[in-house]
N, C-alpha and C positions, 0 to 999 in steps of 0.2 A: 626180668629175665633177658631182655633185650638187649641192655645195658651189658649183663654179665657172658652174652653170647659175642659181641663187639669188642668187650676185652678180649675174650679166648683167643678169638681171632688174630690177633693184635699179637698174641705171646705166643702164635703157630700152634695151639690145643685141637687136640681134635673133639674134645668138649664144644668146641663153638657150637656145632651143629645140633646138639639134641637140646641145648640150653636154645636156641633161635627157631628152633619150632615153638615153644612152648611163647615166648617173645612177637614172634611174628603173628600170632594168633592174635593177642590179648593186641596188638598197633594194630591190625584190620579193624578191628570196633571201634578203635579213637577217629580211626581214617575216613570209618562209615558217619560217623556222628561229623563229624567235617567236613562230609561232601566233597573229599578227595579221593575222589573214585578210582583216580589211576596209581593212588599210593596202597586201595585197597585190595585191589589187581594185583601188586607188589607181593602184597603179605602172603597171598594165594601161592606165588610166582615164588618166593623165599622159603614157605613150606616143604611144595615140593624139593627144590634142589639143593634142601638143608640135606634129605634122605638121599639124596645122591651124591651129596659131597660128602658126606659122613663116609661114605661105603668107598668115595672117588679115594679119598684118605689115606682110609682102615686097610683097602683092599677085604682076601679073608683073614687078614692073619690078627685083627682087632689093635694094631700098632701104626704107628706115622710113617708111613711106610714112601708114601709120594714127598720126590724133592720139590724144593721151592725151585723155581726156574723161571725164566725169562720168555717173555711171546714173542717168536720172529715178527718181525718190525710189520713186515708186508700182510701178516694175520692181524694184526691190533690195528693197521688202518682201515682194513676192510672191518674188523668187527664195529670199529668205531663211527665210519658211516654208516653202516647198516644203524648202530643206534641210534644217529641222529636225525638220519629218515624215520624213525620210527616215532621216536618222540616230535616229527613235525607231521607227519601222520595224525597220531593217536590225539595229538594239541588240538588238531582242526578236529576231527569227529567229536571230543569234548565240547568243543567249543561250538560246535555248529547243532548237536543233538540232545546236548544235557544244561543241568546248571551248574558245571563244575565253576569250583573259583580258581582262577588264576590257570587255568587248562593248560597251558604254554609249559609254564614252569615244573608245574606237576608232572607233566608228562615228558619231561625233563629229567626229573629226580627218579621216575620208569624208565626210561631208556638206559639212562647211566648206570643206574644202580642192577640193571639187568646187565650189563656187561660188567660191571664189577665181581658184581657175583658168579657170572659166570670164568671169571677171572681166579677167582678166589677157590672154588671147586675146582682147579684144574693146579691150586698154589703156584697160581703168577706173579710175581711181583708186584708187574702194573697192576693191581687190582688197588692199590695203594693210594697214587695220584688219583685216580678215577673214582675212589671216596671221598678223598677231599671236595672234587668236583662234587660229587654230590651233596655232600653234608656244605659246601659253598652256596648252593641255589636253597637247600631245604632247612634250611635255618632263618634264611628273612621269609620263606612262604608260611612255616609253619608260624614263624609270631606272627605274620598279618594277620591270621585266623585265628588270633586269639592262644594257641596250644604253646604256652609261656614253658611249659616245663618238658613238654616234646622240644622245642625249638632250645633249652637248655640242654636238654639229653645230646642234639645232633653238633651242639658245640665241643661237646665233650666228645663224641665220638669222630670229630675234625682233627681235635688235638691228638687222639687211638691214633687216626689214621696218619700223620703226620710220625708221631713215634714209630708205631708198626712197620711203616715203611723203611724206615731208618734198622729197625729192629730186625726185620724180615733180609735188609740189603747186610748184614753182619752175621747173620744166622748163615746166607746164603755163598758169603768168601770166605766164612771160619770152613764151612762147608768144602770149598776149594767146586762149587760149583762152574762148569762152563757153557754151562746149557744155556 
């Protein structure tokens, strides 16, 4: 389901969201048996603001109602340090309190992917490049750990992201977008 909530995405559905709860659930148990605890945080984190991006969307009117649109430059750098203090944060408490593996990276793949998504619920563009970056770090973390077919799934969702983006930036000037 996780897969088929990352296409949606991809193709601007407002499907994505009730398809990646059900998604996000079923990767917190892969993430628990892994001992990626900040990927498991994630799933938590993705639940919730699947229900609000769903509705960020729909509005009331159950339609795609929110344009795609661009984040003022000076919002997406402050979002973005804020992520990356967070993921140098949340690294060292992994890394100082638990037996997480690879705590850095992971909590790498939580930060970004927390601003992605939050990107994404508000239909930013940049939420695009900022999966690459993600699905870039959590593609060699998940095969070190063995999860050969997660770490295939996030390649796949490289390439979404890579389209999407493309797809999203044409959806957005057919659009006649200026935002």
């Amino acid at each position: 389901m996780a897969t088929v909530s990352i296409l949606l995405a991809g193709r601007n559905s407002v499907h994505t969201w009730w398809t990646g709860i059900v998604g996000c659930a079923l990767f917190a148990m892969v993430f628990w048996g892994a001992r990626l605890y900040a990927d498991v945080l994630l799933q938590g984190f993705f639940i919730v603001t699947s229900v609000i991006g769903w509705y960020s969307w729909t509005g009331s009117t159950g339609k795609d109602d929110l344009p795609i649109r661009r984040t003022p430059q000076s919002m997406l750098v402050w979002m973005a340090t804020a992520a990356w203090v967070a993921a140098g944060a949340y690294g060292w408490v992994l890394h100082r309190y638990t037996d997480a593996y690879a705590p850095f990276a992971d909590s790498a793949v939580l930060a970004a992917s927390v601003l992605a998504q939050l990107l994404l619920m508000r239909r930013r563009i940049e939420t695009w490049p900022v999966w690459l970056l993600v699905n870039t770090i959590a593609v060699p973390l998940y095969a070190s750990r063995g999860l050969t077919l997660t770490a295939v799934l996030y390649t796949v969702y490289w390439i979404n992201a890579w389209l999407a983006w493309r797809h999203w930036t044409n959806q957005r000037t057919t659009a006649g977008a200026t935002a």
